[in-house]
C-alpha positions as CSV (number, residue, x, y, z in Angstrom):
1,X,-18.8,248.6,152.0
2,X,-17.7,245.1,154.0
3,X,-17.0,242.2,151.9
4,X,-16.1,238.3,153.5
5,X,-15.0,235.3,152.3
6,X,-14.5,232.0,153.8
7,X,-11.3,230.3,154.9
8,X,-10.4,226.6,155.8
9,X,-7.9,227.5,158.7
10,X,-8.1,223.6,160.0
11,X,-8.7,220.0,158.6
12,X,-10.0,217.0,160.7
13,X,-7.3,215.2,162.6
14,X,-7.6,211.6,160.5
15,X,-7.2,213.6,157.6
16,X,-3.6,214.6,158.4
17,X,-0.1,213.0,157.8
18,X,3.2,213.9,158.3
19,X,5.0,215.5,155.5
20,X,8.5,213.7,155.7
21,X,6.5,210.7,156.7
22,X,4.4,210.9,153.1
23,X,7.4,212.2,151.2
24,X,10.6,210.7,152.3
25,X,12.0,211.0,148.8
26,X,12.7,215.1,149.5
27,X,14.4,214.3,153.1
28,X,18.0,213.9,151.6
29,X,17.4,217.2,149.6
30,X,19.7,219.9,150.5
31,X,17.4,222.8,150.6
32,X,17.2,225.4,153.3
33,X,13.6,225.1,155.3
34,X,12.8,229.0,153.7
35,X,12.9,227.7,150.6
36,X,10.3,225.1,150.7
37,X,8.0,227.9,152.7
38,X,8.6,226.7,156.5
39,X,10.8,228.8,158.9
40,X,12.8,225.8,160.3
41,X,12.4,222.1,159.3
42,X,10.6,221.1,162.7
43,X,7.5,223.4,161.5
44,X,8.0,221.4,157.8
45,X,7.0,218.6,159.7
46,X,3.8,219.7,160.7
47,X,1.0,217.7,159.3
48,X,-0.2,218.1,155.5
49,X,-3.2,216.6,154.3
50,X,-3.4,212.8,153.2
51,X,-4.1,212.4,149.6
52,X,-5.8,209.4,150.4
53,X,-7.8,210.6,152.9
54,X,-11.7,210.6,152.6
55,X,-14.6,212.0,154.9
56,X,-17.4,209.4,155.8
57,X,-19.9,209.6,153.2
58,X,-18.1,211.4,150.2
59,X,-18.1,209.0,147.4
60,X,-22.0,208.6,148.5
61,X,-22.3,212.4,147.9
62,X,-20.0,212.4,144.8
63,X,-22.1,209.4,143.4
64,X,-25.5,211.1,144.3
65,X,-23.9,214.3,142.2
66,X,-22.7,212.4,139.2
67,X,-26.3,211.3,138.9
68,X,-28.1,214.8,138.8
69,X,-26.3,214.8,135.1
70,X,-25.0,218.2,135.4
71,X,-21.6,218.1,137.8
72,X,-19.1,216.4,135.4
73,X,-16.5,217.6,138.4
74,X,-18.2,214.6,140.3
75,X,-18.4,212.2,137.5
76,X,-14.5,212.7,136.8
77,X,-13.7,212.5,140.5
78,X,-15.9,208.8,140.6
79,X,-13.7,207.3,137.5
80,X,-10.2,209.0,139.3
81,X,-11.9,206.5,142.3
82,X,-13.1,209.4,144.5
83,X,-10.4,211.6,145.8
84,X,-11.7,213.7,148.2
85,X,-11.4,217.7,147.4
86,X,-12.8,220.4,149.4
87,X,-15.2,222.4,147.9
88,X,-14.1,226.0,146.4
89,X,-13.6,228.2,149.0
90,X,-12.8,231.4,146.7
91,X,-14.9,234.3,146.4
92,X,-16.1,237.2,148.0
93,X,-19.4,238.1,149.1
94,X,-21.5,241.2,150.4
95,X,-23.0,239.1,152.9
96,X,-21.9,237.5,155.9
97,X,-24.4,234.8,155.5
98,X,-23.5,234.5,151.8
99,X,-19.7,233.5,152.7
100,X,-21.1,231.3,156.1
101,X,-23.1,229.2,153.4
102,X,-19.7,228.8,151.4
103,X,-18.6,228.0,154.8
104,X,-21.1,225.1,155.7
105,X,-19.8,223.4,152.7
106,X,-16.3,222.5,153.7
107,X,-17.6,222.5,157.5
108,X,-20.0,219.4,156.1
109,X,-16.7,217.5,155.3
110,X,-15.2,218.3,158.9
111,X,-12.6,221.2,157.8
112,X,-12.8,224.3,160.5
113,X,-13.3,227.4,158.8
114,X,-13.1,231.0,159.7
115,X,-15.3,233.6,158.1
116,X,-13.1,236.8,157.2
117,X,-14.2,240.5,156.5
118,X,-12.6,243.6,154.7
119,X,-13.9,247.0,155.2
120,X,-13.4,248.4,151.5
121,X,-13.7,251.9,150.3
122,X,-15.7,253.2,147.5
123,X,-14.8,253.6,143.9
124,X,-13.0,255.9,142.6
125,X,-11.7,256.8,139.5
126,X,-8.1,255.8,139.3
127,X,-7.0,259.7,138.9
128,X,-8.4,260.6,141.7
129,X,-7.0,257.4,144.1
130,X,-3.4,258.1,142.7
131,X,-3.7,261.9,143.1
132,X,-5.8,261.2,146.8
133,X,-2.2,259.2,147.6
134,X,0.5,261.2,146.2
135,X,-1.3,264.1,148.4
136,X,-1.4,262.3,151.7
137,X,2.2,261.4,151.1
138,X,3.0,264.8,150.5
139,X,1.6,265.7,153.7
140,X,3.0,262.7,155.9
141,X,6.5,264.7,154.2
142,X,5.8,268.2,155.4
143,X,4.4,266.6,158.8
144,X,8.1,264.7,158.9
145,X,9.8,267.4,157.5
146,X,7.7,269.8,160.6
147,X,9.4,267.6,163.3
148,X,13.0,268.2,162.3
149,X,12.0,271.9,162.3
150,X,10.5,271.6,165.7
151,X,13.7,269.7,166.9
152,X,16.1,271.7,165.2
153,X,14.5,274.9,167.0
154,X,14.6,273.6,170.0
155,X,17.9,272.9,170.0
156,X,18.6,276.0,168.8
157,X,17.0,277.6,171.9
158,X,19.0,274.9,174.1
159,X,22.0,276.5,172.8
160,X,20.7,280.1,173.3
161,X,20.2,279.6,176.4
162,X,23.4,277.8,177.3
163,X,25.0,280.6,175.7
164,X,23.0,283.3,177.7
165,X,21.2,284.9,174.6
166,X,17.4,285.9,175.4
167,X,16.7,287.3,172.6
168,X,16.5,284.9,169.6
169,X,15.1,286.6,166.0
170,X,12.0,283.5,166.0
């Protein structure tokens, strides 16, 4: 069975700031880079989305929701003056074009988004997974455990024949 989901993997160019830029406060902190998530500070400073940023036509759209009465999401993001949000991208689906349609929403407000997909086995009962496991990792052992026979004989046979025996007992 496949399953997919949707993921923002890029957000419109106007929409980004730079991090130090937006948060100077936590340049004199004394942290490492790994601790804050980032490999080395130059890739801290990548951009992070403005706060204050807004698509072209989103409080329209939020206003146009508050009004069908049944999104109070939209009615509380009107009175908190509109910050923009981008729409829930969580969930799985069975269908490609069930996650794509999850995709057009955030691709509406100009995010890029990448449509992912996991083969996924069946079900199982859990006895039978753990037992299914513990017996492939017995035989990734004995298939381990098989090569250092293999070597140790042919060393073996090295040394027979270095030491002029033809006749070994295996």
């Amino acid at each position: 069975m496949r399953l997919y989901k949707a993921v923002i993997t890029d957000i419109p160019a106007e929409a980004k700031v730079n991090f130090w830029k937006h948060f100077p406060e936590l340049s004199a902190i004394d942290d490492s880079p790994e601790e804050w998530g980032y490999s080395t500070w130059d890739f801290a400073e990548t951009l992070i989305q403005n706060p204050d940023w807004k698509p072209i036509g989103w409080e329209k759209f939020i206003n146009e929701m508050a009004e069908r009465g049944d999104c109070q999401w939209a009615v509380d993001l009107a009175v908190d003056s509109y910050p923009f949000v981008w729409p829930n991208m969580g969930g799985m689906f069975q269908s490609r074009s069930a996650a794509r349609a999850r995709a057009k929403r955030a691709e509406r407000w100009g995010a890029t988004v990448t449509i992912m997909e996991a083969e996924v086995s069946e079900f199982v009962p859990v006895a039978e997974a753990n037992a299914r496991r513990k017996i492939q990792a017995m035989n990734e052992r004995a298939d381990r455990l098989q090569s250092k026979v293999d070597l140790i004989r042919t060393q073996s046979e090295f040394v027979a024949i270095k030491a002029g025996i033809n006749d070994l007992p295996f």
